[in-house]
C-alpha positions, -999 to 999 in steps of 0.1 A, spaced: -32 -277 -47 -64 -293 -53 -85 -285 -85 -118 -272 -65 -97 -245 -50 -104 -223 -82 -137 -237 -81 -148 -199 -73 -134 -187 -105 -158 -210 -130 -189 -194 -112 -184 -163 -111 -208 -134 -124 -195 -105 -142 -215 -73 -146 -205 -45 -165 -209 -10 -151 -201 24 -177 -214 59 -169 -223 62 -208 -247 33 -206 -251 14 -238 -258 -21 -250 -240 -46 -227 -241 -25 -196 -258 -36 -166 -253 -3 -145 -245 34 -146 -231 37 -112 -210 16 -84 -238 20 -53 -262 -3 -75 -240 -26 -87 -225 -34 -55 -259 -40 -44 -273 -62 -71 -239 -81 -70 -235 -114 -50 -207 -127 -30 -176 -134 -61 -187 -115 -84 -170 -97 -105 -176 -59 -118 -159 -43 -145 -161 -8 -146 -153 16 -176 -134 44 -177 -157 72 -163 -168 90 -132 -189 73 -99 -200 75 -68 -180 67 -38 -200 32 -24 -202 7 9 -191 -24 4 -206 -48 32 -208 -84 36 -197 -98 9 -167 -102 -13 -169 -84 -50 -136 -82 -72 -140 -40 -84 -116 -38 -120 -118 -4 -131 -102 5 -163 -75 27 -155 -65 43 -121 -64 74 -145 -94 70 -164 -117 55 -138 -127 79 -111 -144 76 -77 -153 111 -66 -180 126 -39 -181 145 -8 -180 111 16 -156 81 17 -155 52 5 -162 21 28 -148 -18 35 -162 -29 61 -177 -65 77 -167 -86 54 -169 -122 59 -140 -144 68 -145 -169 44 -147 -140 13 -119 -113 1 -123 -75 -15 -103 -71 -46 -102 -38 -62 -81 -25 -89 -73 -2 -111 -96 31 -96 -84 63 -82 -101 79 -58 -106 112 -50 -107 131 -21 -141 130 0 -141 164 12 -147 169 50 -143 128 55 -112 116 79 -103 93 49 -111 92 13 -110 52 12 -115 31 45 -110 -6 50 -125 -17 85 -141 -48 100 -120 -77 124 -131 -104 96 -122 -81 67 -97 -89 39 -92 -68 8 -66 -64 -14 -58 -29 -33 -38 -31 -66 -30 -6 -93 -48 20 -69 -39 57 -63 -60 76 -33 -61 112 -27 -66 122 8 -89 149 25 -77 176 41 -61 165 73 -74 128 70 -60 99 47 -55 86 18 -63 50 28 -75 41 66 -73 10 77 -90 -4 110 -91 -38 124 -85 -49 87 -60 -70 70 -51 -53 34 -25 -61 6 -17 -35 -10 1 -40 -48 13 -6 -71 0 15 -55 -1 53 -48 -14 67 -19 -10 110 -17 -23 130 18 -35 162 3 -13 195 14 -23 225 26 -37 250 -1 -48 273 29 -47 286 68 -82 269 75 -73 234 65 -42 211 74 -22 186 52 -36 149 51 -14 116 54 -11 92 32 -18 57 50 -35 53 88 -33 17 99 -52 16 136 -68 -9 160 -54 -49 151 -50 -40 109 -27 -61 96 -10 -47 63 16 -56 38 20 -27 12 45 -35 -18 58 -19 -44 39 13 -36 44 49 -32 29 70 -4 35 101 9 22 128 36 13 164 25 29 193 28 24 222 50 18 261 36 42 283 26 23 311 44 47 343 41 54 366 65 17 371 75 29 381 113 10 353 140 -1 328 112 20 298 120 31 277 88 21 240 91 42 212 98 44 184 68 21 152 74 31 120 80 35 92 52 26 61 73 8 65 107 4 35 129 -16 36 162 -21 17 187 -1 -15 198 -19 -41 182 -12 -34 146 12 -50 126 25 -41 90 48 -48 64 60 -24 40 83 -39 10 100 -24 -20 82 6 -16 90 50 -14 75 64 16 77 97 26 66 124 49 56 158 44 74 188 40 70 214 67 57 247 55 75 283 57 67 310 66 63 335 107 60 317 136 37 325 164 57 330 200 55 295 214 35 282 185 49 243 173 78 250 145 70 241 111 84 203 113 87 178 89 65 149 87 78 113 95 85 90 69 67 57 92 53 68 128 43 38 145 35 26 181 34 -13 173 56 -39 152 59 -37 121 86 -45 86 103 -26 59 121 -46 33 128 -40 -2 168 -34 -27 193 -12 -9 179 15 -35 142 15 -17 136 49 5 118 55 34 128 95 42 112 117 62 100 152 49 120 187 49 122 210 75 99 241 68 117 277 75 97 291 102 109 331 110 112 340 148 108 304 162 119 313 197 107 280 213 117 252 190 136 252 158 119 237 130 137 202 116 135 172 94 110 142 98 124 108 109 123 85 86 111 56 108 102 69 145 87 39 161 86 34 204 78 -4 199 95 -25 179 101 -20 139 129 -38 122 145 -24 89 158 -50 63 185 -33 41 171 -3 30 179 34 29 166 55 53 169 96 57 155 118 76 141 154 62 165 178 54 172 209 71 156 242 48 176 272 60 190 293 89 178 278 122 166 245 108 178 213 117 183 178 95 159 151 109 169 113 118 168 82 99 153 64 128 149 65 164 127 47 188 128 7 192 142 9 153 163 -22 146 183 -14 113 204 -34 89 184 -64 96 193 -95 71 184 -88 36 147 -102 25 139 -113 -12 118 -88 -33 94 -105 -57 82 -86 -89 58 -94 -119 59 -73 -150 42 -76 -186 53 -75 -222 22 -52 -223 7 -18 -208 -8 -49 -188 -13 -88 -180 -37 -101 -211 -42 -135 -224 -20 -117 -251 13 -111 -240 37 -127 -213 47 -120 -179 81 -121 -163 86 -130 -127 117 -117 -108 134 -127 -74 162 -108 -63 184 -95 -34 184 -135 -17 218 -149 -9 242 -156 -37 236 -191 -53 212 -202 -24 180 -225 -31 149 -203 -36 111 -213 -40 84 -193 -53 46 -204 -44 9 -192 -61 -24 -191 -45 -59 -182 -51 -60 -159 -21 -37 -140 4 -24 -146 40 -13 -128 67 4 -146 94 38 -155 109 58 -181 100 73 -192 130 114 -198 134 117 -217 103 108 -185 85 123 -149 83 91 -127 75 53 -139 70 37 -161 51 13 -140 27 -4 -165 5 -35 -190 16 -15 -218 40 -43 -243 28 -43 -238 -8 -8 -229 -23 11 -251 -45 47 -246 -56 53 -225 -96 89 -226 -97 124 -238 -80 157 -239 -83 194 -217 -68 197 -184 -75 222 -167 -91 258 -159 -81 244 -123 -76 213 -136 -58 183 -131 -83 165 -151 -102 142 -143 -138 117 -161 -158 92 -151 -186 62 -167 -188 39 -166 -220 0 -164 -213 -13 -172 -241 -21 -207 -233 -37 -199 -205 -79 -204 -204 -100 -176 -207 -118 -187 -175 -90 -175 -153 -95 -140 -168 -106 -113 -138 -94 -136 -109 -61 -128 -89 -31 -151 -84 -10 -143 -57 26 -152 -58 52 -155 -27 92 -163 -31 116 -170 0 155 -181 2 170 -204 22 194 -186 41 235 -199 38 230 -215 72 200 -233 61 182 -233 97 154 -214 81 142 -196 48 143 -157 41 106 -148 26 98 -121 3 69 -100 -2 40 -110 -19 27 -98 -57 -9 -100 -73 -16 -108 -108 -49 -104 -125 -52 -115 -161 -74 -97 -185 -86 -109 -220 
């Protein structure tokens, strides 16, 4: 890859933003920063508490402190939207929580927007989502993403990730679930809610792909149904009308939620969420999937899949970065790790400066997730007899002037009958001082 591609990186701004104030801060809040801030920059916000901001036509990277410590809170959402093609969104390390009345707490949106979410957690609103994603194309990297459950008969439980219009998303390593409904009693007509749904996927022009991640739907509530009222159901693990992927180890889950325990349920009999219901096609590389269980008397056990659900499709790679420390300094090391590929077969692992999103044709098994015009190749070799490949890398060495800017890293496989290459998902790694 040529030198100028991380040209970006050496003229960057960084502006620090801390709710105390002090010496060395250049703002109290995120609104004003954002604003100030030109396209690159960088803002590094300290642990504290700010206002949910709109983020439009440009590209920032947001580092908060801590996804426990920094905190996004307000009655509206936060908003990604129009960003040019040529920039990317990168924000890390913030949790949001839930803007009260909104349909989402955090939206990405915009047919030229990129971002990329790591070390995130998003609470939802009542009956909206976590994360909501329209037109966009996101990478999302440890994450959490929780849909709030029902605390009460006047609200409903939220889901945990909406994908709509032509988003294009690959989620790894992430958890995200749908809420649960109310446990409302025996309180006569008051109907107890069904759980909500982890991932929802509309329309037919979205495509996603979720690897070596827990996604789960709702639980369904309990309590006296209503005559012909809907049963207290559990929510789907994935409910999606397009394509889309889930990969990860045999180990990962996608489940749907519980059956709730509804009392006089003369029409329908509450039951389990799927744990993939897709119409169109979705195809399931070696994972577990389960549907909700069945709570009680008259309950039924949901499916793992149903729909145009292809399962047991050939094993992908899943590609992990982890640190000596709490996290990635110029301090400590970082060790990358390939694994479930083919036993002994020829494996390649790539870096970029910025993230793709598109397929790679027949030579390929999965898509291609890093830049196609800048990438260059970090390491090579055969895996193991068990498939898996590790290396640590010290960082020490490394100059301080890649501090704050992501890497992202792709691995693939060639597969033993070497007409084309099993790809993994993609990671993220941003280096602090």
């Amino acid at each position: 890859m040529a030198p100028w591609a991380f040209l970006p990186l050496l003229l960057q701004q960084v502006w620090v933003v801390d709710d105390d104030g002090g010496p060395g801060v250049n703002f109290t809040d995120l609104p004003p920063a954002i604003a100030a801030a030109a396209d690159g920059d960088t803002l590094l916000v300290r642990a504290g508490s700010y206002t949910p901001f709109t983020l439009s036509g440009k590209g920032l990277r947001i580092l908060g402190e801590s996804s426990v410590t920094t905190l996004v809170a307000g009655g509206s959402p936060t908003l990604v939207t129009a960003i040019p093609a040529t920039s990317v969104v990168y924000i890390d390390r913030i949790r949001f929580l839930p803007a009260v009345g909104a349909t989402s707490t955090l939206e990405v949106s915009g047919t030229t927007t990129r971002a990329v979410l790591a070390y995130l957690t998003s609470i939802g609103p009542f009956g909206g989502a976590a994360v909501s994603v329209v037109d966009a194309e996101v990478h999302v990297h440890r994450s959490s993403f929780f849909g709030s459950s029902q605390i009460s008969l006047f609200n409903l439980p939220g889901r945990g990730l909406d994908l709509g219009g032509g988003a294009r998303a690959h989620i790894a390593t992430t958890t995200i679930s749908g809420g649960s409904g109310l446990d409302n009693g025996y309180l006569g007509p008051l109907s107890p809610a069904s759980g909500a749904i982890g991932v929802a996927v509309s329309g037919t022009a979205a495509a996603f792909w979720i690897a070596d991640s827990f996604v789960q739907g709702g639980a369904g509530g309990w309590g006296t149904c209503s005559g012909a009222s809907n049963p207290p159901n559990g929510g789907h693990g994935i409910a999606s009308t397009s394509a889309g992927r889930v990969s990860g180890l045999p180990s990962t889950l996608v489940r749907g939620g519980n059956a709730g325990t509804g009392q006089f349920c003369t029409v329908l009999a509450p039951s389990g969420g799927y744990g993939v219901i897709a119409p169109a096609s979705a195809t399931v590389h070696s994972i577990t999937l389960a549907g909700g269980n069945a709570s009680g008397f008259g309950t039924y056990p949901g499916f793992p899949s149903t729909g145009g659900v292809v399962t047991n499709a050939t094993p992908l790679p899943v590609l992990r970065i982890t640190s000596s420390l709490p996290s990635l300094t110029l301090t400590g090391s970082a060790t990358v790790d390939l694994s479930n590929g083919p036993p002994g077969a020829p494996y390649l692992i790539a870096i970029s400066p910025s993230p793709g999103f598109q397929s790679g044709g027949p030579l390929f098994l999965g898509e291609i997730l890093l830049d196609p015009a800048n990438w260059f190749p970090l390491f090579a070799g055969t895996l193991s007899a068990s498939g898996d490949f590790s290396v640590t890398v010290p960082l020490t060495g490394i100059s301080p002037n890649f501090a704050y800017f992501p890497l992202f890293l792709q691995g693939m496989a060639l597969d033993p009958g070497g007409s084309f290459w099993r790809v993994s998902n993609a990671t993220v790694v941003t280096l602090r001082p």
